[in-house]
DODREN-465881 format. One line per field, with one value per atom (N, C-alpha, C, CB): residue number from 1; residue in one letter; chain; atom name; x, y, z. Coordinates in pm, whole numbers, plus 32768, in hexadecimal, padded with zeros to 4 digits. Glycine has a CB too. Example, Ala and Ser with C-alpha at 12.3 -4.5 7.8 and 13.67 -1.06 7.14 Angstrom:
<rs>
nr = [1 | 1 | 1 | 1 | 2 | 2 | 2 | 2]
rest = [A | A | A | A | S | S | S | S]
kette = [A | A | A | A | A | A | A | A]
atom = [N | CA | C | CB | N | CA | C | CB]
u = [8527 | 84CE | 8528 | 846B | 8505 | 8557 | 850A | 8580]
v = [7DC7 | 7E3E | 7EB6 | 7E41 | 7F1F | 7F96 | 8003 | 7FC4]
w = [830C | 830C | 830C | 8389 | 82C4 | 82CA | 8313 | 823C]
</rs>
This chain:
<rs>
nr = [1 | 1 | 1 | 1 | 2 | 2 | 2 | 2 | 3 | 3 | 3 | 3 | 4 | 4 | 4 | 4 | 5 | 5 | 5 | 5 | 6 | 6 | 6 | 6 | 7 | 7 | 7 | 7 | 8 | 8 | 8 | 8 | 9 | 9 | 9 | 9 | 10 | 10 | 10 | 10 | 11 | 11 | 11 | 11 | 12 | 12 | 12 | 12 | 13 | 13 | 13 | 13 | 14 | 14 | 14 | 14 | 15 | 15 | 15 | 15 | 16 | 16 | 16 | 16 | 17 | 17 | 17 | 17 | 18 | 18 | 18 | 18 | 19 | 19 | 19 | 19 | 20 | 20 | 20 | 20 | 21 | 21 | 21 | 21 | 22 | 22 | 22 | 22 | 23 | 23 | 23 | 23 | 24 | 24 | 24 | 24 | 25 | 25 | 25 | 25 | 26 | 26 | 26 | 26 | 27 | 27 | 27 | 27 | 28 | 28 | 28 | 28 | 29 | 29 | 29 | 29 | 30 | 30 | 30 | 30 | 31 | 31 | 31 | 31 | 32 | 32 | 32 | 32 | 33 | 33 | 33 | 33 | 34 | 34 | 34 | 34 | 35 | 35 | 35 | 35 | 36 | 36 | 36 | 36 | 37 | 37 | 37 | 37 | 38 | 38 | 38 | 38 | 39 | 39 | 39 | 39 | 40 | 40 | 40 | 40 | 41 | 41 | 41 | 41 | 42 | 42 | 42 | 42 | 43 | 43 | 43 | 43 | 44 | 44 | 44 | 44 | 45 | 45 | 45 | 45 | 46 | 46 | 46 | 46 | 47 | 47 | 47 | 47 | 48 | 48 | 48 | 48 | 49 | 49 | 49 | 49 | 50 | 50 | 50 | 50 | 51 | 51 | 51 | 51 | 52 | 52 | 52 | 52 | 53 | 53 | 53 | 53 | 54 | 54 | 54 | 54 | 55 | 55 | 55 | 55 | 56 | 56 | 56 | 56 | 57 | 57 | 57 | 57 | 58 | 58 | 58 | 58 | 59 | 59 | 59 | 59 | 60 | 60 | 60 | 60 | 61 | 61 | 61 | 61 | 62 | 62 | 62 | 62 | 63 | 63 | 63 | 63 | 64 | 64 | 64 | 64 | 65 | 65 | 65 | 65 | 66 | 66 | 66 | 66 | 67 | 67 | 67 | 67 | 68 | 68 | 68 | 68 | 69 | 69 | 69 | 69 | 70 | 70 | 70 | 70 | 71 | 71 | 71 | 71 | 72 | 72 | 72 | 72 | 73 | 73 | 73 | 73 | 74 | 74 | 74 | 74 | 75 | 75 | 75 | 75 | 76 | 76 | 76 | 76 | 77 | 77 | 77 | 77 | 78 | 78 | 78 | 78 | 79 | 79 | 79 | 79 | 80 | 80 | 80 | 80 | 81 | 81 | 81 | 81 | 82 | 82 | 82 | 82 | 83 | 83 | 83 | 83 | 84 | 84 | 84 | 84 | 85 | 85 | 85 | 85 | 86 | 86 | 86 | 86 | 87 | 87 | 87 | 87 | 88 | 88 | 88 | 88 | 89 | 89 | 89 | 89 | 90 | 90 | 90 | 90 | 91 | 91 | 91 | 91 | 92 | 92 | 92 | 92 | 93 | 93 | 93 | 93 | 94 | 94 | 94 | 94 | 95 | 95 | 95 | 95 | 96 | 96 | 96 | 96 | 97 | 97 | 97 | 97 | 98 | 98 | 98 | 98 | 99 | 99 | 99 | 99 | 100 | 100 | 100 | 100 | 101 | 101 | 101 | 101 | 102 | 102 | 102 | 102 | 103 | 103 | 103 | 103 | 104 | 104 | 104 | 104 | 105 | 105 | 105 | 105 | 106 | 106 | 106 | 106 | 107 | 107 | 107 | 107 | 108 | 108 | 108 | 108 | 109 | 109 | 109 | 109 | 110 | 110 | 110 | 110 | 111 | 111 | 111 | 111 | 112 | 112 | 112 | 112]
rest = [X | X | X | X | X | X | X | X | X | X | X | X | X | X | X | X | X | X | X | X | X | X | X | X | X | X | X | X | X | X | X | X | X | X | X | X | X | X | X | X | X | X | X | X | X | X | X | X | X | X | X | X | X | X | X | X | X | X | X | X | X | X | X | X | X | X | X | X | X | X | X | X | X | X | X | X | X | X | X | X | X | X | X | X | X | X | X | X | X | X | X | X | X | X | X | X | X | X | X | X | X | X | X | X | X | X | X | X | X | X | X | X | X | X | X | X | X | X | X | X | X | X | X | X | X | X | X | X | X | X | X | X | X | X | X | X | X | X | X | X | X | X | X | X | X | X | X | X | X | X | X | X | X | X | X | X | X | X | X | X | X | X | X | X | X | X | X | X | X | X | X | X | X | X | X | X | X | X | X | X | X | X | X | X | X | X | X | X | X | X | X | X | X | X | X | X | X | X | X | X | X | X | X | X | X | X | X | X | X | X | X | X | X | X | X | X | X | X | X | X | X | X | X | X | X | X | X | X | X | X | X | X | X | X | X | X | X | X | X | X | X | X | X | X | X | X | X | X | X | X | X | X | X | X | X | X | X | X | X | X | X | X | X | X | X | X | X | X | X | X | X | X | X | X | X | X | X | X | X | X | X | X | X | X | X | X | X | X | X | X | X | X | X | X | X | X | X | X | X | X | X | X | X | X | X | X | X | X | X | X | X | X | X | X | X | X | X | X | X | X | X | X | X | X | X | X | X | X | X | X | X | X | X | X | X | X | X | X | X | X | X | X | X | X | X | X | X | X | X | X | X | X | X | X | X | X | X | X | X | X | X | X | X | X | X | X | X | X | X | X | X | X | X | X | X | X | X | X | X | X | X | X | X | X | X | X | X | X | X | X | X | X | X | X | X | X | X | X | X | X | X | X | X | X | X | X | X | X | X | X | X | X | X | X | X | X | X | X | X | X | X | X | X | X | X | X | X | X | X | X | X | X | X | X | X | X | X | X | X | X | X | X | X | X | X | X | X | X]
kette = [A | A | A | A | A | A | A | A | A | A | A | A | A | A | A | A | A | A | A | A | A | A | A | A | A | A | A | A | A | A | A | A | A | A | A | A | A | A | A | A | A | A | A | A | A | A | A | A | A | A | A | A | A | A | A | A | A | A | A | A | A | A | A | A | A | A | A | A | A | A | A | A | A | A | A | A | A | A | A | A | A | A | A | A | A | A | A | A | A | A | A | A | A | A | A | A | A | A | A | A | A | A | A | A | A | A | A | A | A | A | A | A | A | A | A | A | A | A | A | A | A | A | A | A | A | A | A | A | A | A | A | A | A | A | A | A | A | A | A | A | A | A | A | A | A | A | A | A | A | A | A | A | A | A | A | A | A | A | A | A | A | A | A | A | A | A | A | A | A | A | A | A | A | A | A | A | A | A | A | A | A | A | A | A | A | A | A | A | A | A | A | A | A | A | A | A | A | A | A | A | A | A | A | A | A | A | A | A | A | A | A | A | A | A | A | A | A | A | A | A | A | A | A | A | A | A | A | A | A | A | A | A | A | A | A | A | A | A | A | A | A | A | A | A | A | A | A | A | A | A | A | A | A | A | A | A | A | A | A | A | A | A | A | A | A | A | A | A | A | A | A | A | A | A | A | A | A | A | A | A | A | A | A | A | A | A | A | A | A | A | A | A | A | A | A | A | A | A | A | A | A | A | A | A | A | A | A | A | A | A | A | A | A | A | A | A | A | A | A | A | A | A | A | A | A | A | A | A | A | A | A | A | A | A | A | A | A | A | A | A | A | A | A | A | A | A | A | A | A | A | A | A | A | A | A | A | A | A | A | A | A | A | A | A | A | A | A | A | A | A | A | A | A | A | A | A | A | A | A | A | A | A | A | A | A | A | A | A | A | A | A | A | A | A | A | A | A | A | A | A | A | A | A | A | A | A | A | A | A | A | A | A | A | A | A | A | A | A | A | A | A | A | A | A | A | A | A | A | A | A | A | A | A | A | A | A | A | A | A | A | A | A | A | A | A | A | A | A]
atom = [N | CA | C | CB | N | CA | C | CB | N | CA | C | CB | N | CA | C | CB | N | CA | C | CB | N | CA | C | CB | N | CA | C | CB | N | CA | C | CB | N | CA | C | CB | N | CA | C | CB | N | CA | C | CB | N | CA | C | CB | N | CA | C | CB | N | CA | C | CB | N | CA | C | CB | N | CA | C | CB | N | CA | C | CB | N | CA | C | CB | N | CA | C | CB | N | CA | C | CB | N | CA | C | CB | N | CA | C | CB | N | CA | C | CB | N | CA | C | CB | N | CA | C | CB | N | CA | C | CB | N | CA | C | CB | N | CA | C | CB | N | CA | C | CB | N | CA | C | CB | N | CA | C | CB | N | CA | C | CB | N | CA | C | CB | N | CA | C | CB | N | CA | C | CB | N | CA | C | CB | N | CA | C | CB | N | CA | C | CB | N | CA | C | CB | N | CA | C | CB | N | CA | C | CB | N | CA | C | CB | N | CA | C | CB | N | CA | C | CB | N | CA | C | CB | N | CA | C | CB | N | CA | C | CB | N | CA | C | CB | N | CA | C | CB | N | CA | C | CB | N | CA | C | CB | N | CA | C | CB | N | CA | C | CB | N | CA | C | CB | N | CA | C | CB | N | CA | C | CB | N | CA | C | CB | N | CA | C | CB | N | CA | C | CB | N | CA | C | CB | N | CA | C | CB | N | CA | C | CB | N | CA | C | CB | N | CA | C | CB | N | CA | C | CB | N | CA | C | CB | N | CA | C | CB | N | CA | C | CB | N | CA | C | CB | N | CA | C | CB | N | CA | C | CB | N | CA | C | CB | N | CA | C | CB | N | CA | C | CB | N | CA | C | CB | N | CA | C | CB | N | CA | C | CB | N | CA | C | CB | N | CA | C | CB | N | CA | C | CB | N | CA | C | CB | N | CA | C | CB | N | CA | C | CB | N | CA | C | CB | N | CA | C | CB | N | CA | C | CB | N | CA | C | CB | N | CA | C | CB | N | CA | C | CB | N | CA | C | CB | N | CA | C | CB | N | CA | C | CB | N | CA | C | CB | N | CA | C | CB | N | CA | C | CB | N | CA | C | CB | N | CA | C | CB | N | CA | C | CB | N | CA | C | CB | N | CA | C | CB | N | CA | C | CB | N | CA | C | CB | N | CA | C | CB | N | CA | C | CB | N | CA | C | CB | N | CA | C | CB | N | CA | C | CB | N | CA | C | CB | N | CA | C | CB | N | CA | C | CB | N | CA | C | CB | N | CA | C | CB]
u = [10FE | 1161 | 11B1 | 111D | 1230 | 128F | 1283 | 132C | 12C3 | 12BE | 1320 | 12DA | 1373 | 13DC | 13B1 | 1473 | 1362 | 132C | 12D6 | 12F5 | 126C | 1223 | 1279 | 11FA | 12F3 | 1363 | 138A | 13DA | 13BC | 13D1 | 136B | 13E8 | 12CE | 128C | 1235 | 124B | 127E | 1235 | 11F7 | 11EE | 11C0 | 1155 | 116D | 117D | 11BB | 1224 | 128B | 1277 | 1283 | 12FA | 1392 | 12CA | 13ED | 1471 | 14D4 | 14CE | 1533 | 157F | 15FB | 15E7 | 15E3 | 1638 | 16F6 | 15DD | 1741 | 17A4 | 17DC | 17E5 | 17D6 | 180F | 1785 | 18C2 | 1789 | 1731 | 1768 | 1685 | 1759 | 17A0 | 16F5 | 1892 | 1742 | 16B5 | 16BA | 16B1 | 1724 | 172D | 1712 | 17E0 | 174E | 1741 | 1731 | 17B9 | 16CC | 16C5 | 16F7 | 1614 | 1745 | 177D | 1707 | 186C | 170E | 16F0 | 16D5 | 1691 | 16CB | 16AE | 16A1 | 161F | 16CC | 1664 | 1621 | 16C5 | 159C | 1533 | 1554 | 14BA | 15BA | 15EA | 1664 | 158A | 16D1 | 1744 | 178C | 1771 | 1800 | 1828 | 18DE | 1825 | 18CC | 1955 | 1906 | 1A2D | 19A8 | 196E | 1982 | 19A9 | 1987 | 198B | 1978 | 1A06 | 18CE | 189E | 1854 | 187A | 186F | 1855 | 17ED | 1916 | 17CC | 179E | 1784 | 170D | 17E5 | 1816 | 17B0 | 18B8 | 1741 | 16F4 | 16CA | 1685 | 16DC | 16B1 | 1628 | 16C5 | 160D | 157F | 153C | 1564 | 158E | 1577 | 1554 | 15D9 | 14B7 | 1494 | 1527 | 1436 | 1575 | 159F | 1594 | 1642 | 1572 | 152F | 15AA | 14C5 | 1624 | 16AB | 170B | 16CC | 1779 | 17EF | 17BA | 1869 | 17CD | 17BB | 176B | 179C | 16E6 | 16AC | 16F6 | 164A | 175B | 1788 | 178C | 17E7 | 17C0 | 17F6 | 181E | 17E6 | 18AC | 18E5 | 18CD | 18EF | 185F | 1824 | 185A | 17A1 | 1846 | 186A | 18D2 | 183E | 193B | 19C7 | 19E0 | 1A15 | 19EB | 19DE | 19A1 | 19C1 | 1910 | 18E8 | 1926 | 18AB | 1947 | 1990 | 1A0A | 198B | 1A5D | 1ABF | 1ABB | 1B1C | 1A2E | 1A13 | 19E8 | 199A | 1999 | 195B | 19E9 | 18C8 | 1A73 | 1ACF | 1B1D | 1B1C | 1B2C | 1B6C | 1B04 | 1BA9 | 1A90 | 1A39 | 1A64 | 1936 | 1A5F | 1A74 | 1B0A | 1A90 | 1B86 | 1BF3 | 1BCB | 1C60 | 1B97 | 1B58 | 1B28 | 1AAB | 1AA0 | 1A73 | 1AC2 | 19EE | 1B03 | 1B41 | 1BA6 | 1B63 | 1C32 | 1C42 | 1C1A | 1C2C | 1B83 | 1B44 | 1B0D | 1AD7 | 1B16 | 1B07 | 1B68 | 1A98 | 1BE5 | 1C78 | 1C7A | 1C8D | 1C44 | 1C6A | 1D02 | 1C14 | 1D4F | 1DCE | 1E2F | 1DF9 | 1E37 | 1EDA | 1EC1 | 1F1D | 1E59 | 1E3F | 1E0E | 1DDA | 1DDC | 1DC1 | 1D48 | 1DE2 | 1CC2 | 1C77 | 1C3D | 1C91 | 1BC3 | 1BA2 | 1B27 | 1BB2 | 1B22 | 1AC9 | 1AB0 | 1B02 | 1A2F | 19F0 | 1981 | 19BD | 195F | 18D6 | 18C6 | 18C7 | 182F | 17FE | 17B6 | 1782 | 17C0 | 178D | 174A | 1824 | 16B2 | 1646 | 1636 | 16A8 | 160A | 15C9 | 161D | 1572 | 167D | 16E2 | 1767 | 16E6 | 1770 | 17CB | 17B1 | 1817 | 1725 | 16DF | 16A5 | 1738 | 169D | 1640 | 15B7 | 163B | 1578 | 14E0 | 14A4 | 14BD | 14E2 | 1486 | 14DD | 145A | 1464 | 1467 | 1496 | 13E2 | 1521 | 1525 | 158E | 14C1 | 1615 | 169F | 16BB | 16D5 | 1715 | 172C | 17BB | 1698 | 1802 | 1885 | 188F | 18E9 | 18CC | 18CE | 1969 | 1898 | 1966 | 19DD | 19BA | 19FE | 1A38 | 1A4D | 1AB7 | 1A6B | 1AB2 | 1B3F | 1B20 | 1B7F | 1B5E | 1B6E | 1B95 | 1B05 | 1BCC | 1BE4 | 1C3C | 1B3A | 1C71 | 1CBE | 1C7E | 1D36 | 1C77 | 1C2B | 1C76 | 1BFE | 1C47 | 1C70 | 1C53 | 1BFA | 1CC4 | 1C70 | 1CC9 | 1C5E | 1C70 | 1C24 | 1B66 | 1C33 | 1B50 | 1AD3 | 1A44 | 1AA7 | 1A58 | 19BE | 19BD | 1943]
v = [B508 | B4AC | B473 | B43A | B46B | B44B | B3B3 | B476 | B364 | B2CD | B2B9 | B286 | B30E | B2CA | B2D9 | B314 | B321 | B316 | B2CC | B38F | B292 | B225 | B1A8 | B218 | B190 | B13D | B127 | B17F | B195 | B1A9 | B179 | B224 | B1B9 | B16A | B103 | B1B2 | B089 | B02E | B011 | B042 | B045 | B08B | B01E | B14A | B030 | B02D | AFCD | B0C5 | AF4E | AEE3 | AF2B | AE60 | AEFF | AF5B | AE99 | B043 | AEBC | AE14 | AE95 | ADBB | AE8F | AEA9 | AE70 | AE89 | AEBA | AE8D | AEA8 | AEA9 | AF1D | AF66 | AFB3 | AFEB | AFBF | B013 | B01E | AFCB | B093 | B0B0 | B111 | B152 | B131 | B1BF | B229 | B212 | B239 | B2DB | B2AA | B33F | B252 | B255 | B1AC | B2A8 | B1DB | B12B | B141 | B0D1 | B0BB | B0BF | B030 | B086 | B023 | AFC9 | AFE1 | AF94 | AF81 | AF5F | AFD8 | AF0A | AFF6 | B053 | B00B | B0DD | B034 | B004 | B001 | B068 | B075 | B06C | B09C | B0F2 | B023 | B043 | B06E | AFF6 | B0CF | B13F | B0A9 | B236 | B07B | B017 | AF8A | B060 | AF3E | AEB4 | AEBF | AE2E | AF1F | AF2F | AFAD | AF05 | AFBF | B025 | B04C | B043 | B081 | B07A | B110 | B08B | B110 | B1BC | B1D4 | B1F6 | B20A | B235 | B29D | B27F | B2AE | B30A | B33F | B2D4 | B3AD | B3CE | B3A6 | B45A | B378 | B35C | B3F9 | B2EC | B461 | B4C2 | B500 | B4F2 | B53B | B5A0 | B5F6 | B5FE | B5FA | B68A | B63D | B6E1 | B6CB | B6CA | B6CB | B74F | B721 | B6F8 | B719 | B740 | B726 | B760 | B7E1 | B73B | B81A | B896 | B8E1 | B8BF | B88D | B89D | B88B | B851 | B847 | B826 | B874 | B7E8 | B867 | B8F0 | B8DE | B929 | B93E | B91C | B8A2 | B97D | B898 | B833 | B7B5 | B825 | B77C | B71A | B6EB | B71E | B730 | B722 | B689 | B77B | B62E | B5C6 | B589 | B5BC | B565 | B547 | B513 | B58C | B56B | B560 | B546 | B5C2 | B54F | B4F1 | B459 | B535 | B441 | B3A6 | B37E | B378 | B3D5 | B38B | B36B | B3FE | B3C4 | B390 | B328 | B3F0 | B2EC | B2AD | B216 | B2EF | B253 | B1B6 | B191 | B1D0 | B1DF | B1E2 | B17D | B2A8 | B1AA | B170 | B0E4 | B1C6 | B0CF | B067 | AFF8 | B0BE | B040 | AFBE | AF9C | AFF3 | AFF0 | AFC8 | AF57 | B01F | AF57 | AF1E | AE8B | AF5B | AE94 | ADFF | ADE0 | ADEA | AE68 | ADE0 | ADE0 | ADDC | ADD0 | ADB5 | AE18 | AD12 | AE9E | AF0B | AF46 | AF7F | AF45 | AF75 | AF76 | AF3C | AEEC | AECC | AEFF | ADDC | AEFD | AF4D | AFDC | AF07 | AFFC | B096 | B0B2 | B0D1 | B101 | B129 | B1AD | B116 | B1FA | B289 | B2A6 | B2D7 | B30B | B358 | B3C8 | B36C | B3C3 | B459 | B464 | B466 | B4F9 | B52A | B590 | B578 | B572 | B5F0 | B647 | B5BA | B6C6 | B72E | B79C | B77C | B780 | B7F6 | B796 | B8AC | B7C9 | B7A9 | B78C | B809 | B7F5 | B7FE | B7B8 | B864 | B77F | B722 | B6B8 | B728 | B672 | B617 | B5DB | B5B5 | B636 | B5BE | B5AD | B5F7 | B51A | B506 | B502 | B467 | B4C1 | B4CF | B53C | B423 | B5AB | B601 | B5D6 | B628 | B578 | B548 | B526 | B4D2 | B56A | B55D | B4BA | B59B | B4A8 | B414 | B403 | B3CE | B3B3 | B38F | B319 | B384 | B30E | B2B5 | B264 | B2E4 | B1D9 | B19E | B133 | B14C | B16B | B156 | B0D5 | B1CF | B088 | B030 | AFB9 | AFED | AF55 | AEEA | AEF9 | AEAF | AF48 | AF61 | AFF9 | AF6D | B007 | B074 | B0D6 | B06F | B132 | B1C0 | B235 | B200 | B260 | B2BB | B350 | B2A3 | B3C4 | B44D | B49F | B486 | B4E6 | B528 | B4E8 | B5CB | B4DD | B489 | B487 | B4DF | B517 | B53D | B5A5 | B542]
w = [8F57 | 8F8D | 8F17 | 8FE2 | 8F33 | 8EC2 | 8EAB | 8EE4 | 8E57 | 8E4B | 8EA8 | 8DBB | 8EA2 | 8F2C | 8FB9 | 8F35 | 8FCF | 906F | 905F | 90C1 | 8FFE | 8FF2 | 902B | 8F61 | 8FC6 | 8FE7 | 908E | 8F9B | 90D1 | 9157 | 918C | 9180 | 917B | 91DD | 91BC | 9228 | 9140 | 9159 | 90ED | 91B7 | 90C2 | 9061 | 8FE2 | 9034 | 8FC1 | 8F34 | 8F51 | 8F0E | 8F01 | 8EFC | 8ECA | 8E83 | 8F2D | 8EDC | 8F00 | 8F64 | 8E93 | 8E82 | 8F13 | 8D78 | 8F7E | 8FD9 | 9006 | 902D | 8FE9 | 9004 | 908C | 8FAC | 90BC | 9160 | 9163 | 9166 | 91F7 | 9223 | 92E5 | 91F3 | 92E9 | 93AB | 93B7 | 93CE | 942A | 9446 | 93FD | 94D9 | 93CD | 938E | 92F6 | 93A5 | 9287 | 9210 | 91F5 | 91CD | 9155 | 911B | 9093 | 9112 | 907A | 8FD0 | 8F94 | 8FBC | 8F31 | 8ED5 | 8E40 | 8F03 | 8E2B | 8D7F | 8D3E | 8D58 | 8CE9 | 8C83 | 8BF6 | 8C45 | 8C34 | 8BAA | 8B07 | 8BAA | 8B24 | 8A4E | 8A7C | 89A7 | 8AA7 | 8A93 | 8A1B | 8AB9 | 8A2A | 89CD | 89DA | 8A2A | 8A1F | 89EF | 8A4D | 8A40 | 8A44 | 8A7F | 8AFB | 8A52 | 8B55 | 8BF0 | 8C0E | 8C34 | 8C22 | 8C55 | 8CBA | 8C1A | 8CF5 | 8DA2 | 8DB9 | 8E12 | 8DD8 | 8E30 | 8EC2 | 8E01 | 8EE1 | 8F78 | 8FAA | 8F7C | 9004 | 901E | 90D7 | 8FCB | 90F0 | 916E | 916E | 9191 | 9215 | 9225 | 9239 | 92B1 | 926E | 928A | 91F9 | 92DD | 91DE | 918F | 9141 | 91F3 | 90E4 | 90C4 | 9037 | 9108 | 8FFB | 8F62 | 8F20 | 8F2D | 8F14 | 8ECC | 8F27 | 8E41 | 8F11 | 8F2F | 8F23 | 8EDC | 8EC0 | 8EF1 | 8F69 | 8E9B | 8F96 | 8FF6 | 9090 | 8FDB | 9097 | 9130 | 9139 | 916D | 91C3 | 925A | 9266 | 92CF | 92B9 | 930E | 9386 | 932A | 93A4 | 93FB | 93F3 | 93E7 | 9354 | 930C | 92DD | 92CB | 9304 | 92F6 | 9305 | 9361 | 93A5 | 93C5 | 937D | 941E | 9354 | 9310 | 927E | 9323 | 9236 | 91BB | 91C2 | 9175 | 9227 | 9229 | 926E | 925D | 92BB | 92AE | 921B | 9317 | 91EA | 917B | 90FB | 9137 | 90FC | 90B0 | 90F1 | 9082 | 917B | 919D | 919D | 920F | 9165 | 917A | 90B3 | 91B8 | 9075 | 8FD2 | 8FD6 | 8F83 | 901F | 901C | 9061 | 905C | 90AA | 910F | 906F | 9192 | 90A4 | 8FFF | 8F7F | 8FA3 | 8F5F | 8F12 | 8F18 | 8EF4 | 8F73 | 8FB2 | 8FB8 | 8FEE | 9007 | 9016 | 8FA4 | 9081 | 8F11 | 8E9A | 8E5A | 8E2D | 8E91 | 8E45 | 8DD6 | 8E02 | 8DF1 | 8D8E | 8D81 | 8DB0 | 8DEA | 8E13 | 8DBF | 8E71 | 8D82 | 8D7B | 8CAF | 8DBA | 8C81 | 8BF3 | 8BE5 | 8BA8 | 8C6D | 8C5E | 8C6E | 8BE5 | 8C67 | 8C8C | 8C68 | 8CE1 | 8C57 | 8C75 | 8CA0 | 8C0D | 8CDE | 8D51 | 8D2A | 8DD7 | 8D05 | 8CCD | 8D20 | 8C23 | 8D3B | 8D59 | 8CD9 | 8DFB | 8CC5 | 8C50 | 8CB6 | 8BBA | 8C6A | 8CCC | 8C45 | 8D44 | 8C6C | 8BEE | 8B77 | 8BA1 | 8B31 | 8AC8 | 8A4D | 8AB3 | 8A3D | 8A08 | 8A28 | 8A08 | 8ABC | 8AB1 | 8AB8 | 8AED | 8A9B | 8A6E | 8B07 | 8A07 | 8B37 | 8BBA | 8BA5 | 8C66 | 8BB9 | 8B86 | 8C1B | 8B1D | 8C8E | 8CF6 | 8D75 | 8D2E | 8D72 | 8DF5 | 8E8F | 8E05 | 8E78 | 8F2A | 8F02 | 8F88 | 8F31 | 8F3B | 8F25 | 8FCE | 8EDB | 8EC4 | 8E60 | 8E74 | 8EA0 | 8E5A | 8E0E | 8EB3 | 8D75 | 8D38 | 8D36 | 8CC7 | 8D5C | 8D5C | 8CC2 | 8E06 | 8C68 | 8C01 | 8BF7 | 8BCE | 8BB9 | 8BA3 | 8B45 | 8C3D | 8B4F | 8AE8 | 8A61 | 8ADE | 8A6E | 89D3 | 89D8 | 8970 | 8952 | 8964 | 8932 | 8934 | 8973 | 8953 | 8909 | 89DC | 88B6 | 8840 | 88A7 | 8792 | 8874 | 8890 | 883F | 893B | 880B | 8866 | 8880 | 8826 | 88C9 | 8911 | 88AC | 89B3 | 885E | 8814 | 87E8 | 8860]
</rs>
């Protein structure tokens, strides 16, 4: 079981910002800037690369909840970014699809 389905069910304190039936954002434990969020399906999928077709819906709630929170933390009017890592190599540490909302600050790229 991943730390984030720990998270989902309970298990595991998360500093929660949104949460609906389909996805929960909150805190991240070692923010990478001063407003870091992680947007996550409650639904099992290990990356992006793993969806389906199935999941289509899905992943376009989970970007319209990313624009959402952001939003409700006055990310908008300075800008923002939204990454998913996907493998090893594009640096993802936990196995369960999850979007990072980046902001407070101005972000340099190329990213890494």
């Amino acid at each position: 079981m991943t730390i984030f389905k720990k998270i989902i069910e309970g298990e595991l304190p998360a500093d929660v910002v949104f949460e609906d039936e389909h996805c929960l954002a909150f805190r991240d434990v070692n923010p990478q800037a001063p407003v870091h969020i992680l947007v996550i399906p409650k639904k099992e999928i290990k990356s992006l690369a793993d969806s389906k077709t199935a999941d289509q819906e899905l992943l376009g709630h989970l970007l319209a909840k990313c624009a959402q929170v952001a939003r409700q933390l006055d990310l908008e009017s300075q800008g923002y970014r939204v990454v998913t890592n996907t493998g090893r190599d594009g640096g993802q540490s936990v196995e369960h699809l999850h979007f990072h909302i980046l902001g407070g600050r101005s972000l340099s790229w190329p990213p890494g």
